[in-house]
Structure formats: C-alpha cells, structure tokens
C-alpha positions, 0 to 999 in steps of 0.5 A, spaced: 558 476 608 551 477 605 546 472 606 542 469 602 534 469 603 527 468 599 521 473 599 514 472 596 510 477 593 504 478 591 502 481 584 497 482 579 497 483 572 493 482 566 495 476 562 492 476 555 489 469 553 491 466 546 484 467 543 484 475 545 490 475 542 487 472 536 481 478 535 487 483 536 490 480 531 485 479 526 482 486 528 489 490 525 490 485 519 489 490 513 484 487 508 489 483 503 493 480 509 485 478 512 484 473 506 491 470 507 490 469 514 482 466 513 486 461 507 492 459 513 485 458 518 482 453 514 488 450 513 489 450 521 481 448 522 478 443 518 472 446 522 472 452 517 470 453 511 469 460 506 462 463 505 463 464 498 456 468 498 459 476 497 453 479 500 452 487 498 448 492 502 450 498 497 448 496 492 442 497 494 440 504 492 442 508 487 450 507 485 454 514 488 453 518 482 460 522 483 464 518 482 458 513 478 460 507 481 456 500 482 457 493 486 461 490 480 466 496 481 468 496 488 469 488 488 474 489 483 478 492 489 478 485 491 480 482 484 486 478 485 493 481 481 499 477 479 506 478 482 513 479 477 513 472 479 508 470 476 507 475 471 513 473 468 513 465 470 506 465 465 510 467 459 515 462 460 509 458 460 507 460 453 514 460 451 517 456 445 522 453 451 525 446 452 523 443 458 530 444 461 529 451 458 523 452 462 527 450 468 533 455 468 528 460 467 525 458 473 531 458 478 533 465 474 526 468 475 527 466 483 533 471 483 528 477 481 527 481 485 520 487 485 525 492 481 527 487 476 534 485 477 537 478 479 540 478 486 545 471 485 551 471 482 550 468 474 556 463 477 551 460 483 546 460 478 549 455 473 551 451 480 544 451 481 542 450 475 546 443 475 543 440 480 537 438 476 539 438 469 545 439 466 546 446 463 551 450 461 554 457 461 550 458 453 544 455 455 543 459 462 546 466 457 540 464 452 535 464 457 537 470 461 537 473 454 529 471 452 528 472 458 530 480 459 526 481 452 520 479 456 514 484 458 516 489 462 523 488 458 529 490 461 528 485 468 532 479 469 538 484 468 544 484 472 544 491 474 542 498 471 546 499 466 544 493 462 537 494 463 538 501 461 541 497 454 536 492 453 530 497 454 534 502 449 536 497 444 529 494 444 525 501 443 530 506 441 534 502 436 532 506 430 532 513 434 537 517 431 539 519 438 541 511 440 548 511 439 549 517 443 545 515 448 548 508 448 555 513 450 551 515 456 550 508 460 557 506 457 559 512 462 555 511 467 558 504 468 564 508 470 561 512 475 556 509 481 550 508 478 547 502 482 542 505 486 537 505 481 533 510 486 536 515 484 536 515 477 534 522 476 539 525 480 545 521 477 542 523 470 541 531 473 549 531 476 551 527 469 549 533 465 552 538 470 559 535 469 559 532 462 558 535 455 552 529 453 547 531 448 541 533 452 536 530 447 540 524 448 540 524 456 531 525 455 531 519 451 534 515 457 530 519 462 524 515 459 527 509 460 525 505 468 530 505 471 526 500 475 522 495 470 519 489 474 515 495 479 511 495 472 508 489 475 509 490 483 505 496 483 499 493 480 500 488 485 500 494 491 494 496 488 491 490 490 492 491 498 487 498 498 481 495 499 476 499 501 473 496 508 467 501 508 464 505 502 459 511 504 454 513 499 448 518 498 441 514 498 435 518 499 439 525 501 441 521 507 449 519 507 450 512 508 456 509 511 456 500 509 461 494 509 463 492 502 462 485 505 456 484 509 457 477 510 462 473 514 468 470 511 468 464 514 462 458 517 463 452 519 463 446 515 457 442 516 460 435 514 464 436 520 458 439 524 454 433 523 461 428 524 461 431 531 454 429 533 454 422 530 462 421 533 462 414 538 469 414 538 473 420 545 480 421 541 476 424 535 469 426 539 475 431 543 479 433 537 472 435 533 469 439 540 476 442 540 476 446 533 468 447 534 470 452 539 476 454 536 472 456 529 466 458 532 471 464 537 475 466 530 468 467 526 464 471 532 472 475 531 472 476 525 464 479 525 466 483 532 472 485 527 467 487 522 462 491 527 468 495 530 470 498 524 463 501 522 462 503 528 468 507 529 467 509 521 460 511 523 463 516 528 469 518 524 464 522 519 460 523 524 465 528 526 468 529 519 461 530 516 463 536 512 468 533 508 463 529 504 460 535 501 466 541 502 472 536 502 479 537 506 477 545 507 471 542 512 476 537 516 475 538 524 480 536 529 479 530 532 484 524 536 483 517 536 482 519 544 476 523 541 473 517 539 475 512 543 471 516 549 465 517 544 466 510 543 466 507 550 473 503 547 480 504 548 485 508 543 489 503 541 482 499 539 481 505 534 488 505 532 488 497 530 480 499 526 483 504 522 491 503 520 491 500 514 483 500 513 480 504 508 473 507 506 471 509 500 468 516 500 465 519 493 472 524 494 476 517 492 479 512 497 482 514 503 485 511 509 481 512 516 487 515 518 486 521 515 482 524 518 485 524 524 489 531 525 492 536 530 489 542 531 490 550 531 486 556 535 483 561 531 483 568 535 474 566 536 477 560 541 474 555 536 478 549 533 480 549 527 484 542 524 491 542 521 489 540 515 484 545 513 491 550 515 494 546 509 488 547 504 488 554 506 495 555 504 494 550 498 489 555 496 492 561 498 498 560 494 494 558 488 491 565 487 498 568 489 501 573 483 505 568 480 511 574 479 510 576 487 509 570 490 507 569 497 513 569 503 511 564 508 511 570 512 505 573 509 501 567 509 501 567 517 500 575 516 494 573 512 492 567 516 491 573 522 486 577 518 482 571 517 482 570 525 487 564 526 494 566 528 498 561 524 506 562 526 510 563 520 514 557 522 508 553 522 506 556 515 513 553 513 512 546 515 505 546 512 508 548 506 513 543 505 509 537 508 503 539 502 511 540 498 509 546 496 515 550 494 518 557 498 517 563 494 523 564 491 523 557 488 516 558 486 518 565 483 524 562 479 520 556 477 515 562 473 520 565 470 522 559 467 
C-alpha cells in the first residue's frame, strides 16, 4: 500500500505585476484601439483627463513634396468614421418615420451585420418589435422595405438574391437587360448562393452550365454582393493610422511622432482636491489613482519613445528603401533590432504589429520591412523581398508571346550572382500573385 507523504520545494519565477502588464498592453494597441482604451482609462480613473493639444513636430519643415503632404492631411488619419450602424441610423434619423417607425427601424437595423444583410429571423423580429410598441407584420415589412432602398441600397435584405433584386430594381430598371437578368437571380435562388463571398465564381460556374445572356450576367457582375461594406470599409480605413511619419528636411530623413504629445494628463482639480483633502477613506482613494495615472501616462510616453527608437533603427537599416524602394530592402530580424536595441524580440514585435509609419512611398506597416534572406554567390545577404521585386521586374520586361518558366528565372537569377532554386522562384511568384507562364501566355493571347 502506497503512502502518502508532503515534499517542499523550492522555486523561482518571474511574476508580472498588474501595472507591467498594463505597459505591455498599451504598448501592442494599434492606434484605433489606444484611443478606446485611453476613453475606458478615464473613466476608470477620475485622475485622468485628455490632453486635447495635438502638438506636431513635422510640420515643421517643408511638407514631403512626393507626396505633398501637410499636418492637416495626416491628422485626417485620425478623423473619426461612422459604422453601418450609424450610417444608416442617421438617415433614419432624417427620415419622414413615426416614432414607432423609428423604433422598428432601430431593432432591424440592430440585426445588420458589416455586409448588409439581417441576421434574425423576421418572425423574432416582430417579437421584439412588440415588447415596446405595438406593431404589425405590415408595419415591420414597410420599414424593412424604406430601409433597403437606404444608402448603400441593398442592406437590410434577407439574403443575397434579395439584394441583388433591390439593388437591380433600383438602378437598372430602365435597362433593356432587367428582366433577363432578373431570370438570373430568380435561378440563382434554386442553387446555393448564400456565401456571398463567392459571388464571382457562382456567376462564372452559372455561365458554364447555363445559357444566360452574357451582357445580362455582367450587369449583375456590377451589383455588390455585399453592400453595407461600402460603409465598414471606410471604417477600416480608419484604423491605419500612421504612428510615425518620415520626411526630408534640409537633405536629411527624419523620422517623428504624429503625436508628439501625450494622451493623457492629469486633472488639476483633482490634484489640488488631493492636497486640500482631511478626510483618510477619500485622501487614500485619490493617492491610490494618483499613482496609478501617473504609471499609465509615463506608459504611454514609454510607449511613444519605443516605437521611434525601434522605428529609427528600422530606416537605419532600411534606409535605402526611401529613395529606391522595395529593390534597396536589406534582410533584417526582429532579433536584428532588438539586440541593436538592447530589448527583447517580443518588445520589437509588440512596437511594430499593427503600428504604422508614414513614408513618401505611401503608409506601411513597420512589419514590412522585416524579411528573410538569400545568399548571393559574392557571400552577401540579399532580402526576400528584393528576390520578389527582381521577379516583378523580370517578368515585366518578359516576351509577352514567350514568357519566362520559373526555371528561367532561377537560371536568370544566377547570371546575376544569386542562386535562386526554381522552387524558390514559384513561391515568390505566387506570393506577389504572379500568374505561371502558361497562364501568362494564354492571357496574352486573349
């Protein structure tokens, strides 16, 4: 029979505190999701107030004449967009509806997703409907009916033949090719048509099968198989926010925060309300976020400060890229920086995922320029996205009537002293989407 018996060990480990998981936190936030989090803070923390004072530090030279670009254009990143939600709840708003129409359209406008389309059942709709007010099937139908003729015109449908109807009765009513395109999505209702996804290819395997009239099917190729992302796709537009923007000023590139300033400060009122205070349960509470607001605004300016340093040393390395583009890439880690840095990887990762920087080339991710490496036949590095620029390039001034085997690239390459496996070539090409020869050639052809 076993016994039973106690053992003490001894161990050590790293336990993160609450406030250093709060930096690391704030330090992976993305621009758009910072400012979400910076309104729950101050909410949290009476101590916290927002510092409203934008400052800029480039606007202080001349604007990037590449892309002629002043402080009011890059602010604009920051200017906030409306959901479908919101976009649609507005017109209502402008609408000729009763109050009890502006109700329902409220609750079906609640059960549209991003792509437009409602995702309850009419019938539970009505049984909602009629916990506030009283409403019938007519009344929800003639709402639901006002509402898909809204802009974009075609959400709120039920699925995507009925938007395809209403966006088709709507703009292409007088078109000669209505009622044969109008035979169109009544067959598509018979077939699975409901990942709206794949629109294209239904309306491509639809042609294959059937006798429809071609001009007919191009017609509905023109309607969006997914209309409420007219509006969700500004919104996304939103979230690129450049963190960092690089400029030339008196020949020199210069790499500066949009936002030079914190985000945050603390609320005088309540500073001075902590001095004056006598009484303890109140003197302890206000001490308590004094400190935890002063944590989260020296975060927030470590936050800043890491994102450039890590930024400066990217286009230290990269540097090239700013005059020559993709083709002047170096190879380079997040190991590469963060030894240079004296940090760890995982900072570099949390700085640069999902942070973006503004360059005179357009808006990139900081993650972009982080690639793997090839050698050439002299023993120097050359980065993986100089291999795909060269493949871009190559095939570009390719024989249209002969192109390029992904053999003869490689075979290329090594003329060129870097030894690309043919394998190697493929990969790349499909990962720029480059089509294979063949395709190429039959697409010339055409």
């Amino acid at each position: 029979m076993n016994k039973l018996k106690q053992t003490t060990t001894l161990s050590q480990r790293k336990v993160l505190s609450q406030q250093t998981r709060q930096a690391i936190r704030l330090l992976q936030l993305n621009t758009y999701d910072l400012e979400k989090e910076v309104d729950n803070l101050i909410l949290e923390n009476p101590l916290l107030e927002k510092n409203e004072e934008v400052e800029s530090n480039y606007d202080e030279g001349p604007p990037v004449s590449v892309l002629n670009i002043d402080a009011d254009d890059i602010l604009k990143y920051h200017k906030k967009t409306e959901s479908l939600h919101e976009f649609l709840s507005r017109q209502v708003d402008m609408s000729s509806f009763s109050i009890n129409e502006k109700i329902i359209a409220s609750i079906l406008i609640d059960c549209v997703n991003d792509n437009g389309y409602l995702t309850e059942d009419l019938k539970d709709i009505f049984i909602q409907a009629n916990r506030e007010i009283e409403a019938s099937f007519q009344d929800i139908f003639y709402v639901l009916h006002t509402l898909q003729r809204f802009d974009p015109v075609g959400t709120c449908a039920i699925d995507l033949c009925d938007s395809l109807s209403i966006q088709l009765d709507h703009s292409h009513k007088e078109s000669p090719l209505h009622d044969k395109a109008s035979k169109i999505i009544q067959y598509l209702k018979t077939i699975d048509s409901s990942d709206s996804s794949k629109f294209q290819n239904i309306l491509s395997e639809l042609n294959k099968n059937t006798h429809f009239d071609d001009n007919a099917l191009e017609l509905i190729r023109k309607l969006n198989p997914k209309p409420g992302l007219e509006i969700s796709k500004k919104l996304d537009s939103y979230h690129i926010s450049p963190e960092i923007i690089i400029f030339k000023r008196d020949g020199k590139w210069v790499i500066e925060l949009t936002k030079s300033k914190p985000l945050l400060k603390l609320n005088a009122e309540y500073v001075s309300l902590m001095k004056e205070s006598k009484i303890k349960t109140d003197l302890n509470y206000l001490r308590k976020n004094y400190n935890e607001a002063k944590f989260i605004i020296k975060s927030l300016k470590n936050r800043s400060l890491t994102i450039l340093n890590v930024c400066k040393e990217i286009f230290k390395r990269q540097i090239d890229f700013l005059s020559d583009g993709d083709i002047g890439m170096k190879p380079m880690t997040l190991k590469d920086v963060a030894e240079s840095l004296g940090i760890h990887e995982s900072t570099v990762s949390r700085a640069t995922s999902n942070k973006f920087v503004q360059t005179p080339r357009g808006v990139y991710e900081l993650k972009y320029f982080f690639s793997s490496e090839l050698f050439t036949d002299t023993g120097t590095m050359i980065s993986s996205k100089v291999i795909m620029k060269m493949i871009e390039e190559c095939i570009k001034e390719e024989n249209s009537n002969k192109p390029l085997s992904d053999n003869e690239i490689s075979k290329y390459f090594t003329t060129k002293g870097v030894s690309v496996a043919r394998r190697t070539v493929t990969k790349y090409r499909e990962k720029i989407n480059i089509p294979n020869s063949a395709q190429r050639k039959r697409n010339a052809d055409d």
